[in-house]
Structures are given as structure tokens and as C-alpha cells.
N, CA, C and O atoms as CSV, one atom per row, in Angstrom:
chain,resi,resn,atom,element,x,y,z
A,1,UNK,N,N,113.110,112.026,134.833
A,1,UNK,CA,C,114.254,111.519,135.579
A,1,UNK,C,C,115.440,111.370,134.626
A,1,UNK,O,O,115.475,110.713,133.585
A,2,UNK,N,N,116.700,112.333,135.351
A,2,UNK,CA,C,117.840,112.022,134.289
A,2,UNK,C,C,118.786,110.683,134.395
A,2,UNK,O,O,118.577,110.104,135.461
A,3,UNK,N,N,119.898,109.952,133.466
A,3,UNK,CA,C,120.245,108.817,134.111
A,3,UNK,C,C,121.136,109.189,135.049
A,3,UNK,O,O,121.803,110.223,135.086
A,4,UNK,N,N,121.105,108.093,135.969
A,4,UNK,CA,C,122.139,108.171,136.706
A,4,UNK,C,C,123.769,108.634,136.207
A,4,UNK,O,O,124.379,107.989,135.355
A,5,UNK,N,N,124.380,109.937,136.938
A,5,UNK,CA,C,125.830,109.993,136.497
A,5,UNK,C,C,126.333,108.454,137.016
A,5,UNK,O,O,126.648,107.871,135.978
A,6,UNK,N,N,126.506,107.710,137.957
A,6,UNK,CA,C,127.389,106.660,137.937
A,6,UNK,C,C,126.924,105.494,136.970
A,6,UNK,O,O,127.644,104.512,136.792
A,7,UNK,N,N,125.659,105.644,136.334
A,7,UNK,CA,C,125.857,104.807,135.735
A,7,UNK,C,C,126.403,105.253,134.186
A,7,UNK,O,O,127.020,104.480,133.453
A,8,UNK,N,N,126.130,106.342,133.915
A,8,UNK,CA,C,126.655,106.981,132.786
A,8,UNK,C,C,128.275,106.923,132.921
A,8,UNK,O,O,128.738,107.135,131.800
A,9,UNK,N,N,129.009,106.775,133.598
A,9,UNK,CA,C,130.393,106.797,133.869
A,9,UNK,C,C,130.886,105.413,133.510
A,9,UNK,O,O,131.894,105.035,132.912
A,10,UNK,N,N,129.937,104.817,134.018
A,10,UNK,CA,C,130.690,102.737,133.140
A,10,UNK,C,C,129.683,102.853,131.498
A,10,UNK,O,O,130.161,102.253,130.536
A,11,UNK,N,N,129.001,103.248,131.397
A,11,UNK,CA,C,128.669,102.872,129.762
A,11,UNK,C,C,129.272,103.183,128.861
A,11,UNK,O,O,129.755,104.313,128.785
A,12,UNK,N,N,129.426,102.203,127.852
A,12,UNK,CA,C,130.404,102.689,126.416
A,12,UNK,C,C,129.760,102.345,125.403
A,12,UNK,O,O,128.941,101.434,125.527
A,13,UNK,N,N,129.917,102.858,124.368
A,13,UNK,CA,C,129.679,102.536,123.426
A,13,UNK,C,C,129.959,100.946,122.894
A,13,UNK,O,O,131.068,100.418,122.820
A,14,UNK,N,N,128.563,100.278,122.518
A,14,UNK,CA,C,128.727,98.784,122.677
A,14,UNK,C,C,130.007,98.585,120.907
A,14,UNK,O,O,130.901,97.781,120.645
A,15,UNK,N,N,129.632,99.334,120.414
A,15,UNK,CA,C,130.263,99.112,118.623
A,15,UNK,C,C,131.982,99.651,119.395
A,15,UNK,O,O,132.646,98.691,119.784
A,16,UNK,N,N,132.325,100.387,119.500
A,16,UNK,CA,C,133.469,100.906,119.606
A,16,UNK,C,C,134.424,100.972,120.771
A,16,UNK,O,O,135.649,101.097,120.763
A,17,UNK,N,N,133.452,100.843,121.924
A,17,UNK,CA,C,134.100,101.104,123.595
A,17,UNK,C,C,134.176,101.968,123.862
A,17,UNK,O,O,134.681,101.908,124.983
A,18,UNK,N,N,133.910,103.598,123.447
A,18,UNK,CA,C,134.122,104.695,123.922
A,18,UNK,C,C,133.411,105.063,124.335
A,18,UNK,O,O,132.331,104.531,124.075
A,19,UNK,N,N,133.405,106.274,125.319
A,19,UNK,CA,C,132.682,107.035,126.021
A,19,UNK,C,C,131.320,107.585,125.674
A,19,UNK,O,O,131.214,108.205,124.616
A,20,UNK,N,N,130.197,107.413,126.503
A,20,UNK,CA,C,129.141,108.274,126.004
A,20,UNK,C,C,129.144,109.426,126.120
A,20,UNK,O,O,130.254,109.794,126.501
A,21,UNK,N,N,128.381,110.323,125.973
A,21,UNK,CA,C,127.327,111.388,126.733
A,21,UNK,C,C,125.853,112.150,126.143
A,21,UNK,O,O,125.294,112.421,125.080
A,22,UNK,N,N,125.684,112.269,127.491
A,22,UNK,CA,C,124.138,112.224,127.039
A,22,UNK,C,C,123.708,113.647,126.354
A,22,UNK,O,O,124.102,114.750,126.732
A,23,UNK,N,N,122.790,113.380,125.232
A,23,UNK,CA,C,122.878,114.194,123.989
A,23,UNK,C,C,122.294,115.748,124.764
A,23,UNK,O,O,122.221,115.698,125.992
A,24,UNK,N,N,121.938,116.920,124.171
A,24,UNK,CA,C,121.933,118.001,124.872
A,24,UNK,C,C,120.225,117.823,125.002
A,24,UNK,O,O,119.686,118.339,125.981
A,25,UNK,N,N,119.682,117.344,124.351
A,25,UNK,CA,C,117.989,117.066,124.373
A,25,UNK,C,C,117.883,116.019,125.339
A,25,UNK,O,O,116.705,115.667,125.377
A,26,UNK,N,N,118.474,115.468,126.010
A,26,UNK,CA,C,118.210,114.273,126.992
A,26,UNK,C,C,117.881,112.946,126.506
A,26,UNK,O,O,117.849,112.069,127.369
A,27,UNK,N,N,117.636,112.619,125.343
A,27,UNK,CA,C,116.575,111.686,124.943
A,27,UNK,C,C,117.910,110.922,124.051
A,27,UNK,O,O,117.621,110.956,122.855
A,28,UNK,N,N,119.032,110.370,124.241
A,28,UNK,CA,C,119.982,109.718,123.700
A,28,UNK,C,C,121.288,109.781,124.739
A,28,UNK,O,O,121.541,110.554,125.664
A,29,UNK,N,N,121.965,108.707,124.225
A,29,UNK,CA,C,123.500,108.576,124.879
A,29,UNK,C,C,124.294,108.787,123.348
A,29,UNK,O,O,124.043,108.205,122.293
A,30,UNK,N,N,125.480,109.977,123.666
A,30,UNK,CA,C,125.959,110.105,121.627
A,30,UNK,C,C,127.174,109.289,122.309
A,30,UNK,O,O,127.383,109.220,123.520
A,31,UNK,N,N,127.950,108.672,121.257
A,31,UNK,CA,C,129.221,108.181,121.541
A,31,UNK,C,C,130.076,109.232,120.923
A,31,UNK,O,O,129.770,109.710,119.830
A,32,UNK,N,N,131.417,109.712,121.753
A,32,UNK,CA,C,132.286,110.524,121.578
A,32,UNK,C,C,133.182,110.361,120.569
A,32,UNK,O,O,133.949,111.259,120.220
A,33,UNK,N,N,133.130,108.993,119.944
A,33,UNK,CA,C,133.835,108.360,118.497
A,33,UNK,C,C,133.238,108.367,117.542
A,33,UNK,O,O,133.250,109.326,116.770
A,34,UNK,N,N,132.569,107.307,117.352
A,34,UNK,CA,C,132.228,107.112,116.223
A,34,UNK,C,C,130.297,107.434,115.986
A,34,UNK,O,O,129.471,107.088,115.141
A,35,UNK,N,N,130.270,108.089,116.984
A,35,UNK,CA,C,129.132,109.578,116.660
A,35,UNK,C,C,127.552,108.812,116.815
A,35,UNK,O,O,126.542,109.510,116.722
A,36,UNK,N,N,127.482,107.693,116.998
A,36,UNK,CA,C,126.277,107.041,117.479
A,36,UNK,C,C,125.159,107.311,118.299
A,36,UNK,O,O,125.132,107.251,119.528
A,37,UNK,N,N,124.316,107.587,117.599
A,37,UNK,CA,C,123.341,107.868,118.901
A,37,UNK,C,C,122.423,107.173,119.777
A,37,UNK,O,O,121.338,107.179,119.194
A,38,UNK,N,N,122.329,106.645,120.759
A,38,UNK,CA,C,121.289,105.616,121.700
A,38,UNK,C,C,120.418,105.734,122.389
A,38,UNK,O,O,120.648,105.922,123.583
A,39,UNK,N,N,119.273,105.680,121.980
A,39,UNK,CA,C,118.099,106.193,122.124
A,39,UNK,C,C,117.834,105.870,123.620
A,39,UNK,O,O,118.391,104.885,124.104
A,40,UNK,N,N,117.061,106.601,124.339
A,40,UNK,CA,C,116.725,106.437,125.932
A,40,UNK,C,C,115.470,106.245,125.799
A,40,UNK,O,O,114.839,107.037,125.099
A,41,UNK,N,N,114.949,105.390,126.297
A,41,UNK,CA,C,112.931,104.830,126.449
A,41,UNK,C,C,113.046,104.403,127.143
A,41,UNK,O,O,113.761,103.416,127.319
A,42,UNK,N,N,111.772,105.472,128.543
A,42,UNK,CA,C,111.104,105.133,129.636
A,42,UNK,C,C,112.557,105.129,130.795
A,42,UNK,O,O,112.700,104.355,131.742
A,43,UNK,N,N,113.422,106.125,130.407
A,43,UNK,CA,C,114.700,106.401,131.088
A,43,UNK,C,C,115.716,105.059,131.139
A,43,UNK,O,O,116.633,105.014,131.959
A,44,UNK,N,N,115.489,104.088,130.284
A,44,UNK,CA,C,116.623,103.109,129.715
A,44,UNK,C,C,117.313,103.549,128.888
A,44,UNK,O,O,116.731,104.176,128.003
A,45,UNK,N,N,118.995,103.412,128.790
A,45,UNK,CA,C,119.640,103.479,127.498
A,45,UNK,C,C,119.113,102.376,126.836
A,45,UNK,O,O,118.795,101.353,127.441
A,46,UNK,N,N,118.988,102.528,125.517
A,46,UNK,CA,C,118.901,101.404,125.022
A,46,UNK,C,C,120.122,101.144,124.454
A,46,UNK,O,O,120.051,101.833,123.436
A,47,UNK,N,N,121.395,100.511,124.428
A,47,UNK,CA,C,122.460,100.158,123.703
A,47,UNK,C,C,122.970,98.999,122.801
A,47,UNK,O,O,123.866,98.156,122.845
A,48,UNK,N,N,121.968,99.361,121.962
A,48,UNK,CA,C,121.974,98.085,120.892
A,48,UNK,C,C,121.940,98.896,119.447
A,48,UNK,O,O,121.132,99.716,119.010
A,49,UNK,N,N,123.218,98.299,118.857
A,49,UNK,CA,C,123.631,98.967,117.436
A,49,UNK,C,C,122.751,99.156,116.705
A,49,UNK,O,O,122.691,100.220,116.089
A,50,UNK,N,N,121.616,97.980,116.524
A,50,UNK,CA,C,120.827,98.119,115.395
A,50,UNK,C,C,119.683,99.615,115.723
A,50,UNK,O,O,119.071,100.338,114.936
A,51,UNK,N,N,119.757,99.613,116.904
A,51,UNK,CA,C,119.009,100.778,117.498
A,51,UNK,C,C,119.612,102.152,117.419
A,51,UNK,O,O,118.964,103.122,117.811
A,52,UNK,N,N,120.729,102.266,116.968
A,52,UNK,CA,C,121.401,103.735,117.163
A,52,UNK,C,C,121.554,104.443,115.660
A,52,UNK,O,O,121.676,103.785,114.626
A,53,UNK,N,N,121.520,106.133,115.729
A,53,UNK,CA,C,121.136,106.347,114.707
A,53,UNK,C,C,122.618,107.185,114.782
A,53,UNK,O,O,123.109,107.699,115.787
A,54,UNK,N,N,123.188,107.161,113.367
A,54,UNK,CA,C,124.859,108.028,113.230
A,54,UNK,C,C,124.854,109.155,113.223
A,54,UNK,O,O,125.074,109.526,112.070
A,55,UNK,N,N,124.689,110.175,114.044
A,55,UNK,CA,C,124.584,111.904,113.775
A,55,UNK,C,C,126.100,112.672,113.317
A,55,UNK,O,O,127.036,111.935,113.628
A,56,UNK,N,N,126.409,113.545,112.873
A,56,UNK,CA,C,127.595,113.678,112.611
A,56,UNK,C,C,127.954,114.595,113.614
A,56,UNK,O,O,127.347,115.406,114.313
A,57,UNK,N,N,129.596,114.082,113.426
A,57,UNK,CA,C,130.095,115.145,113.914
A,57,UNK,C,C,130.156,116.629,113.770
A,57,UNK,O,O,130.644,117.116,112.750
A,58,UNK,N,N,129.452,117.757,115.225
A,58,UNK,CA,C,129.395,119.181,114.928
A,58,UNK,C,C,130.523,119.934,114.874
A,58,UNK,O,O,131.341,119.999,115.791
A,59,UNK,N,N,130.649,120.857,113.200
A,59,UNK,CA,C,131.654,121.693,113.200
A,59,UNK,C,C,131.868,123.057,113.896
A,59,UNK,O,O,131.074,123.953,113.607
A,60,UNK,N,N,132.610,123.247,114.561
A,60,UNK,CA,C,132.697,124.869,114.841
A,60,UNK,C,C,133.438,125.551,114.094
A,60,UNK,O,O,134.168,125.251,113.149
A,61,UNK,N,N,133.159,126.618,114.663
A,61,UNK,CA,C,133.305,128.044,113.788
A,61,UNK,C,C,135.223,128.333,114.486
A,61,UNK,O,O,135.553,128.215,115.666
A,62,UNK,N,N,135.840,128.585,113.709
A,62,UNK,CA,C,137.190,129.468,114.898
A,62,UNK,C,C,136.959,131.079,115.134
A,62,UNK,O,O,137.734,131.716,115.849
């Protein structure tokens, strides 16, 4: 089960306030700032800082 889009539309990033989205593997919410990742268990976000792991930002190619 994926999360709900409306509820994905009010969640933010608890550290920063920005926007999530959910990572391309399903299994996280990334924050669009400051690059956080929030782990999903048993289809909960979990959104608690000490819980999120920092992935970096992906470079592209031009």
C-alpha cells in the first residue's frame, strides 16, 4: 500500500518545513531541501529527525 497522495501533500519536513517526496524505492519520504530521508514502517512515515538518514543531493549530467 502506497501513502496516501493527500496525505503526502500536508507533510513537511519536520527539521526544515519543506516539501517531501516519496523516494523512487517507496520505502522513505526525501525532503526537497535539506535532503533528509524518512523512513516508512508498516506504511507509516516515520518523521522524526533522529530517524532520518541525509542522502545527497543527485547530480545530473547537461
Amino acid at each position: 500500500m502506497a501513502i496516501d497522495p493527500q496525505l503526502l501533500e500536508i507533510l513537511a519536513c519536520p527539521l526544515c518545513k519543506s516539501d517531501v517526496k516519496l523516494t523512487e524505492d517507496d520505502k522513505g519520504l526525501k525532503c526537497v531541501n535539506c535532503h533528509r530521508v524518512y523512513p516508512i514502517r508498516d506504511n507509516i512515515p516515520v518523521m522524526l529527525i533522529d530517524e532520518a538518514t541525509i542522502e545527497p543531493e543527485r547530480k545530473t549530467k547537461d
